[in-house]
BAVO-965359 format. One record per residue (C-alpha): y, z, x; residue in three letters; residue number from 1. Coordinates in nm, 4 decimals, always signed. Layout:
N
<atom v="Y" w="Z" u="X" type="ala" seq="NUM"/>
...
//
This chain:
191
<atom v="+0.8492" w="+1.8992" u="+2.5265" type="unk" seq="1"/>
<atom v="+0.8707" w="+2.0941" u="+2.8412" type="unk" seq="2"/>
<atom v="+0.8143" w="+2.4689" u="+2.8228" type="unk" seq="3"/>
<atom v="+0.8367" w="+2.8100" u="+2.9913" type="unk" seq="4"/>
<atom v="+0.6089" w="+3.0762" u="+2.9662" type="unk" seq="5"/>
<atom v="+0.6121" w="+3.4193" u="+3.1694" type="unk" seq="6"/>
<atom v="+0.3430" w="+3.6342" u="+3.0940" type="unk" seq="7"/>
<atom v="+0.1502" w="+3.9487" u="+3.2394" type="unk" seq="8"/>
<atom v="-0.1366" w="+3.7862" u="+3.4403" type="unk" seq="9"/>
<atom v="-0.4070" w="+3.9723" u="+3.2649" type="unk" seq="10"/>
<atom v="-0.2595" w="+3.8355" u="+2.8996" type="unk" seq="11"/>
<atom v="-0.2884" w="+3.4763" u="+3.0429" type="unk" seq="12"/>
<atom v="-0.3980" w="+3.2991" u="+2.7269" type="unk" seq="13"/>
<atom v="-0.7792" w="+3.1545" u="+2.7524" type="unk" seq="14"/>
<atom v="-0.6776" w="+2.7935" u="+2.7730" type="unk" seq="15"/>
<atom v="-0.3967" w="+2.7955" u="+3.0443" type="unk" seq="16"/>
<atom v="-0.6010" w="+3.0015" u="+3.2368" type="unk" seq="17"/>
<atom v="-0.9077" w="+2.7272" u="+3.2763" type="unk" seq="18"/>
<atom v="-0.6272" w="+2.4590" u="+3.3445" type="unk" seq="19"/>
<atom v="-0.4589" w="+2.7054" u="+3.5746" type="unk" seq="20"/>
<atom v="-0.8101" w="+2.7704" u="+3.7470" type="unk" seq="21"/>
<atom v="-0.8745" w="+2.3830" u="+3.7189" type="unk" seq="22"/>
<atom v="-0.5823" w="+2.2907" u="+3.8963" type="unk" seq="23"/>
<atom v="-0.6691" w="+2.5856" u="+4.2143" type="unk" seq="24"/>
<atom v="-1.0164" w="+2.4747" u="+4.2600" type="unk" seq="25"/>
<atom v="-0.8980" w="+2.1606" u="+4.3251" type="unk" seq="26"/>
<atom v="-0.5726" w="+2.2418" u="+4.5137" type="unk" seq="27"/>
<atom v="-0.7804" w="+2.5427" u="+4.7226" type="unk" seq="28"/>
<atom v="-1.1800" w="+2.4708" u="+4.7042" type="unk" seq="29"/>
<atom v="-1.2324" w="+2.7305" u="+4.9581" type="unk" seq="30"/>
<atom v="-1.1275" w="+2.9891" u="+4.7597" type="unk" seq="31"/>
<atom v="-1.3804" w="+2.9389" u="+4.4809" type="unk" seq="32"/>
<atom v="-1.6441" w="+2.9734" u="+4.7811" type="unk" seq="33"/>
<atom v="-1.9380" w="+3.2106" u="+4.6896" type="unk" seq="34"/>
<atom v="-1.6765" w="+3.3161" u="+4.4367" type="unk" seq="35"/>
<atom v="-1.6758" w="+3.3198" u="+4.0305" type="unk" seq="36"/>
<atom v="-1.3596" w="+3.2087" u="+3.8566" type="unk" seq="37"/>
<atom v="-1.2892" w="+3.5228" u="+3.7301" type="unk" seq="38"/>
<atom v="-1.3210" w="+3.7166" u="+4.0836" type="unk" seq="39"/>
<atom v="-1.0661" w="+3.4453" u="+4.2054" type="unk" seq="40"/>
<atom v="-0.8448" w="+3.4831" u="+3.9491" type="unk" seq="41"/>
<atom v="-0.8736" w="+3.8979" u="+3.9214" type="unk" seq="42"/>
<atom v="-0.6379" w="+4.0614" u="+4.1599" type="unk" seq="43"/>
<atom v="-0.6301" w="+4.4755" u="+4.2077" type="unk" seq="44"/>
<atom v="-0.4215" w="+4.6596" u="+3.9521" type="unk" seq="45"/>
<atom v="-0.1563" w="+4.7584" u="+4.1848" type="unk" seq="46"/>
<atom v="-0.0313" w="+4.3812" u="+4.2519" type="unk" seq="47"/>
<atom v="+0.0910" w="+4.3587" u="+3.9123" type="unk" seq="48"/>
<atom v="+0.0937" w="+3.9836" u="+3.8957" type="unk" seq="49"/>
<atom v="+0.3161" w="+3.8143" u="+3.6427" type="unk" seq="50"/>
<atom v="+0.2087" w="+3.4187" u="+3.6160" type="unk" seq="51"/>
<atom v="+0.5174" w="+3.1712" u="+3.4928" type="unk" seq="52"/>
<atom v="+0.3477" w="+2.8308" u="+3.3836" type="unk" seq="53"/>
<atom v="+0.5424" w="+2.5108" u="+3.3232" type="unk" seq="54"/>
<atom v="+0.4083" w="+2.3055" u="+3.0142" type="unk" seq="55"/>
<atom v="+0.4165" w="+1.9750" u="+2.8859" type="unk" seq="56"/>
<atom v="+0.2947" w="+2.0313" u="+2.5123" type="unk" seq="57"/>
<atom v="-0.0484" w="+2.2174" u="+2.6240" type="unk" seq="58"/>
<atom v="-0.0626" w="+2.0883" u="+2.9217" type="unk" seq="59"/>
<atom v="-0.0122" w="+2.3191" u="+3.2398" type="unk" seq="60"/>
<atom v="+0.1572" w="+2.0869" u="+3.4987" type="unk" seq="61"/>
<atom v="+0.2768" w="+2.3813" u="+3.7277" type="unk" seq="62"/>
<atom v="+0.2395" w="+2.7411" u="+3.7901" type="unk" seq="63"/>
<atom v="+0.3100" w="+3.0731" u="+4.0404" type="unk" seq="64"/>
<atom v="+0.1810" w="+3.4302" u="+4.0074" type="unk" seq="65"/>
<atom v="+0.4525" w="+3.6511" u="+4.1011" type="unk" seq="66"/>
<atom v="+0.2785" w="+3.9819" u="+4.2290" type="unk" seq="67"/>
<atom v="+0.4454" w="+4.2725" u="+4.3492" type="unk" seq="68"/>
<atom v="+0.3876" w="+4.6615" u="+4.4954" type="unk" seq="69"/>
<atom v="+0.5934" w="+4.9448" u="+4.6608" type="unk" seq="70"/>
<atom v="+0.5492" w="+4.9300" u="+5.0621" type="unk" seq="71"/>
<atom v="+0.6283" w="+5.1618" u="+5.2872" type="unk" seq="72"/>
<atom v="+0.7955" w="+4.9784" u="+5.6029" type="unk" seq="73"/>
<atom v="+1.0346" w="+5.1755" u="+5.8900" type="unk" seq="74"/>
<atom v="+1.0448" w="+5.4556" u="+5.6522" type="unk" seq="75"/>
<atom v="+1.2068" w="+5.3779" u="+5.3598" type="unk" seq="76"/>
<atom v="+1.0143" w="+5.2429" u="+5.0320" type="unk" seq="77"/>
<atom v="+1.0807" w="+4.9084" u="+4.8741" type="unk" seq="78"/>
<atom v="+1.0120" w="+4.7291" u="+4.5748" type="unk" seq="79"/>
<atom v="+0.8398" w="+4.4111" u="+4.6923" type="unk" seq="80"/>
<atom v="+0.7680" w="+4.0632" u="+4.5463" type="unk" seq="81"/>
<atom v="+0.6154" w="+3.7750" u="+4.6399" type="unk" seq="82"/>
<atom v="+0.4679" w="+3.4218" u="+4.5109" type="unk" seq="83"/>
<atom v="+0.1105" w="+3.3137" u="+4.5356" type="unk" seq="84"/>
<atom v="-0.1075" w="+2.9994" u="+4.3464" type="unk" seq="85"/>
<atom v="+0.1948" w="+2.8380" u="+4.3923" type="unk" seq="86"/>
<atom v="+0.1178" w="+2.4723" u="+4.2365" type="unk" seq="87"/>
<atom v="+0.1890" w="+2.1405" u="+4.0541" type="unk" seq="88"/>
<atom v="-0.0511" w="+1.8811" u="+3.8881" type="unk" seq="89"/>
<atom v="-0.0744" w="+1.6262" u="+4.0940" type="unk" seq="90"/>
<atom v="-0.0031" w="+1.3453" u="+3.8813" type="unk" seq="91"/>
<atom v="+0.3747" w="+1.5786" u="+3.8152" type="unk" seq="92"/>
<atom v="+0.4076" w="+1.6066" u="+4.2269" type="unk" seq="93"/>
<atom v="+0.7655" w="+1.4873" u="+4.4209" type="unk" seq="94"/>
<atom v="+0.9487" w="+1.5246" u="+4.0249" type="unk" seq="95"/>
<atom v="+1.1275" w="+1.8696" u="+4.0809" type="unk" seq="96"/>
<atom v="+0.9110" w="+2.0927" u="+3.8891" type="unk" seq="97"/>
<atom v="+0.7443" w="+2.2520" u="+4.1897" type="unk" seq="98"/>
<atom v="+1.1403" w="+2.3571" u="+4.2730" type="unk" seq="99"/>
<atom v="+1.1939" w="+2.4518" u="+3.9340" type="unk" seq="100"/>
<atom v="+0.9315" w="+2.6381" u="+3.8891" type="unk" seq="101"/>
<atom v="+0.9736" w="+2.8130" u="+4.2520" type="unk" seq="102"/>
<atom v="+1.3914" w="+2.8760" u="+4.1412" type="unk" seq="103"/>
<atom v="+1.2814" w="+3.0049" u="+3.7865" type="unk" seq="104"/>
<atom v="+1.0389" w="+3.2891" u="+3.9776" type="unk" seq="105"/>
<atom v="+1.3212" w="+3.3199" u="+4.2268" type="unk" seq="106"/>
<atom v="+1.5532" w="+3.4170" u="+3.9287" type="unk" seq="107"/>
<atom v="+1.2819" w="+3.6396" u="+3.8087" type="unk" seq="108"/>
<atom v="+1.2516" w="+3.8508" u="+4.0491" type="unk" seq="109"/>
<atom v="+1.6106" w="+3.8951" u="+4.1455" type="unk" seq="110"/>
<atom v="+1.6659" w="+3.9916" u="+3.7516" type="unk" seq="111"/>
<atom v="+1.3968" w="+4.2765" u="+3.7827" type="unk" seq="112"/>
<atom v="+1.5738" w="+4.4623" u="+4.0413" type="unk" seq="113"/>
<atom v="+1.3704" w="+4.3453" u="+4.3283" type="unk" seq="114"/>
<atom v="+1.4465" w="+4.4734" u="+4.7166" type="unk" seq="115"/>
<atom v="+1.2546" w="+4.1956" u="+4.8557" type="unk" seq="116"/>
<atom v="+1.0846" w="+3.9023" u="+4.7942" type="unk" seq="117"/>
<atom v="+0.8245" w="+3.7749" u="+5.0840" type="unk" seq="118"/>
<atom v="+0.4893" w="+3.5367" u="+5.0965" type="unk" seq="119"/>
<atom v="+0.3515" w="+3.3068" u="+5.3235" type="unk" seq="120"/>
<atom v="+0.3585" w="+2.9141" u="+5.3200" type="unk" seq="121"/>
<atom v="+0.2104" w="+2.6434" u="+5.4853" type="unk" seq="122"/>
<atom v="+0.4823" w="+2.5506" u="+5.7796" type="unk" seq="123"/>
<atom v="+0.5553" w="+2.1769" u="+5.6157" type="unk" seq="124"/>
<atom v="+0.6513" w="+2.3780" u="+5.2792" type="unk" seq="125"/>
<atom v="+0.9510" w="+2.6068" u="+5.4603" type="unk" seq="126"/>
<atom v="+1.2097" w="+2.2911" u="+5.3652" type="unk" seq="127"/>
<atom v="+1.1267" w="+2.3194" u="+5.0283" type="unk" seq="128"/>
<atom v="+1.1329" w="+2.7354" u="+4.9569" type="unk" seq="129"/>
<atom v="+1.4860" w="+2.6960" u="+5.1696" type="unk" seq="130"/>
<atom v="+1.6078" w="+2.5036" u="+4.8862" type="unk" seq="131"/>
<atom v="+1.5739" w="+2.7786" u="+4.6418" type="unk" seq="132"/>
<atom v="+1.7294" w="+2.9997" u="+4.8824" type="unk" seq="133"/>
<atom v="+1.4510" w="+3.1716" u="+5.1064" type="unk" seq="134"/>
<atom v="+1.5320" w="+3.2155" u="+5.4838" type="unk" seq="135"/>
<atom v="+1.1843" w="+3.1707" u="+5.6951" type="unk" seq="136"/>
<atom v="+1.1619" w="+3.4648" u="+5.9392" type="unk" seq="137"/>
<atom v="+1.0038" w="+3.3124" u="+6.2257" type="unk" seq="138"/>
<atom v="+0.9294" w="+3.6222" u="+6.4448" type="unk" seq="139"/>
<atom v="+0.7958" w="+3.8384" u="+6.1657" type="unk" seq="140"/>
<atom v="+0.4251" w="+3.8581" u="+6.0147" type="unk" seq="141"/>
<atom v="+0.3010" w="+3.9839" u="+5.6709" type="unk" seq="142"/>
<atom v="-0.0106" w="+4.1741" u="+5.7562" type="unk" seq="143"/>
<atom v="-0.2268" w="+4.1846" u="+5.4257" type="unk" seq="144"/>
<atom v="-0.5834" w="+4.3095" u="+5.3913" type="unk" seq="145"/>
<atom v="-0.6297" w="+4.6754" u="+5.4765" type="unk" seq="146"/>
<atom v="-0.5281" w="+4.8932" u="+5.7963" type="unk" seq="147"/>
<atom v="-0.9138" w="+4.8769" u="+5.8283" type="unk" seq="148"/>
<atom v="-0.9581" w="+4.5362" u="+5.7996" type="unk" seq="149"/>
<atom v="-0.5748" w="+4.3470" u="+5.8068" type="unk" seq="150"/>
<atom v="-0.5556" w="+3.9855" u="+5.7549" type="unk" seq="151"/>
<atom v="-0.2558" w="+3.8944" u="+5.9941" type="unk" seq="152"/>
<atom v="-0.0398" w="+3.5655" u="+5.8583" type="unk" seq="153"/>
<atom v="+0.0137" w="+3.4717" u="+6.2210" type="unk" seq="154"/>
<atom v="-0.3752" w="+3.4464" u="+6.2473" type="unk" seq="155"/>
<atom v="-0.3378" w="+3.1430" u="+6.0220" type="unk" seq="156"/>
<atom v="-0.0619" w="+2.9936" u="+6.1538" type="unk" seq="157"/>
<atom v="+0.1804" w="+3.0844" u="+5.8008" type="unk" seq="158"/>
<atom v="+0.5449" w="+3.0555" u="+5.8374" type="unk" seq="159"/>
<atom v="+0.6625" w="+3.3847" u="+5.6537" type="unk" seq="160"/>
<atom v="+0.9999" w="+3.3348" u="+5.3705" type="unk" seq="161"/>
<atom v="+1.1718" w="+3.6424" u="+5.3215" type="unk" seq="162"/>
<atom v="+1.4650" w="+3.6756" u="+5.0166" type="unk" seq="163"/>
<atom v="+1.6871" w="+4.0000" u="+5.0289" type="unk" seq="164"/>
<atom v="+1.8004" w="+4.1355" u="+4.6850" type="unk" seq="165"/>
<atom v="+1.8850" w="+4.4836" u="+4.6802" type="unk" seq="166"/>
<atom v="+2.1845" w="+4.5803" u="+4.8717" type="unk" seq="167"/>
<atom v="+1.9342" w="+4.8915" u="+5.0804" type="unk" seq="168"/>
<atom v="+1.7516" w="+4.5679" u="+5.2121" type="unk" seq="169"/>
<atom v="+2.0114" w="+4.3574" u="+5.3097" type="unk" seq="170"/>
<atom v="+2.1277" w="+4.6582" u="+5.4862" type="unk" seq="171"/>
<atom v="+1.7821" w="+4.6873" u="+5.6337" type="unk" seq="172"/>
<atom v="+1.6713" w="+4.3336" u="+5.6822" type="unk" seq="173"/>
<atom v="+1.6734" w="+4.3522" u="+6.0672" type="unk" seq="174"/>
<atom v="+1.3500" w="+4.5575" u="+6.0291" type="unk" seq="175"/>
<atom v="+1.2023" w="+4.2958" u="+5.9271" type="unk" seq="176"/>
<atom v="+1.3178" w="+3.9959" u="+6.1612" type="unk" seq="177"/>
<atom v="+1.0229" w="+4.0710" u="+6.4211" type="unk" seq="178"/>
<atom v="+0.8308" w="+4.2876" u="+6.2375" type="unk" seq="179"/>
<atom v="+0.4313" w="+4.3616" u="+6.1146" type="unk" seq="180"/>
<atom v="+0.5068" w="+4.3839" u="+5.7223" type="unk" seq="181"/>
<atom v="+0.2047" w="+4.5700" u="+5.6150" type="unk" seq="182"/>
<atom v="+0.1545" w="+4.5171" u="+5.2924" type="unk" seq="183"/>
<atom v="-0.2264" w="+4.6320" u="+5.2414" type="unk" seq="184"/>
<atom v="-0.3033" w="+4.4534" u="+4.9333" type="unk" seq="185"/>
<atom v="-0.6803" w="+4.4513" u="+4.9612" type="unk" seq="186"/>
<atom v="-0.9784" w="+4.3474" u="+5.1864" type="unk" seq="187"/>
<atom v="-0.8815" w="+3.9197" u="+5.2213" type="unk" seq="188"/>
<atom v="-0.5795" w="+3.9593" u="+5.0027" type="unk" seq="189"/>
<atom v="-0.2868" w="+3.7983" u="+5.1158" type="unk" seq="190"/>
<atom v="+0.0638" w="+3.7036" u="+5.0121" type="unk" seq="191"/>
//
């Protein structure tokens, strides 16, 4: 029986969270570099991650953290979400629960009042985050890090998706077609 659970990050029950971990050392090796587990998986208090896993009795076949913070961008304060440890198991790849996993965050975040919702992806993912209705903004870059040390998505060569939900963004969203986005979510932290 397939199953949906959404859950504060930090309440992640002890079992998910080693298949959940499981799953990113494999998917993103680098990460876990010099790096406990629990460093990887900790993320600063003001992210306020919420993690929606897919499940196949106990098994965790997919999962994204859905983090989110107040920015400050052209003046005007917004309520911003985005998607990170995006993933499926790969023996559940190319079967539509990476998309329904992806549409079920989407859903989400529209449903808790969001203004926007923006991450970066690897360039051969845009297709896929189009078809649960993110538009890639290919002139703008999320700047995460610090304004002391920023870690610039264009510095990695990440297409940025951008979702507008709140009618003050979609009247705003041309500040953000060729814009910096500084989001200053900690020192290597980004969306």
């Amino acid at each position: 029986m397939i199953t949906t659970l959404h859950f504060p990050k930090e309440e992640c029950p002890l079992p998910i969270k080693k298949q959940v971990l499981a799953l990113m050392k494999k998917e993103w090796p680098q990460a876990f570099v010099g790096r406990d587990e629990q460093s990887v998986w900790n993320e600063t208090p003001e992210i306020n991650s919420t993690s929606l896993v897919l499940l196949i009795d106990d098994l965790v076949f997919s999962h994204v953290s859905v983090p989110w913070k107040h920015i400050l961008h052209e003046g005007k304060t917004y309520k911003v979400f985005g998607f990170s440890e995006v993933l499926t198991h790969p023996s559940y790849r190319n079967q539509g629960y990476g998309l329904s996993i992806v549409k079920e965050a989407t859903t989400f975040i529209e449903r808790i009042h969001a203004d926007i919702g923006m991450f970066t992806c690897d360039p051969k993912l845009v297709h896929f985050y189009r078809q649960c209705g993110w538009a890639h903004l290919e002139k703008a870059c999320l700047v995460g890090g610090s304004r002391e040390v920023p870690l610039r998505s264009d510095s990695f060569e990440l297409s940025v998706m951008m979702k507008f939900f709140s009618k003050k963004a979609q009247e705003n969203q041309r500040d953000y077609v060729e814009a910096d986005v500084f989001l200053e979510l900690g020192e290597g932290k980004l969306w």
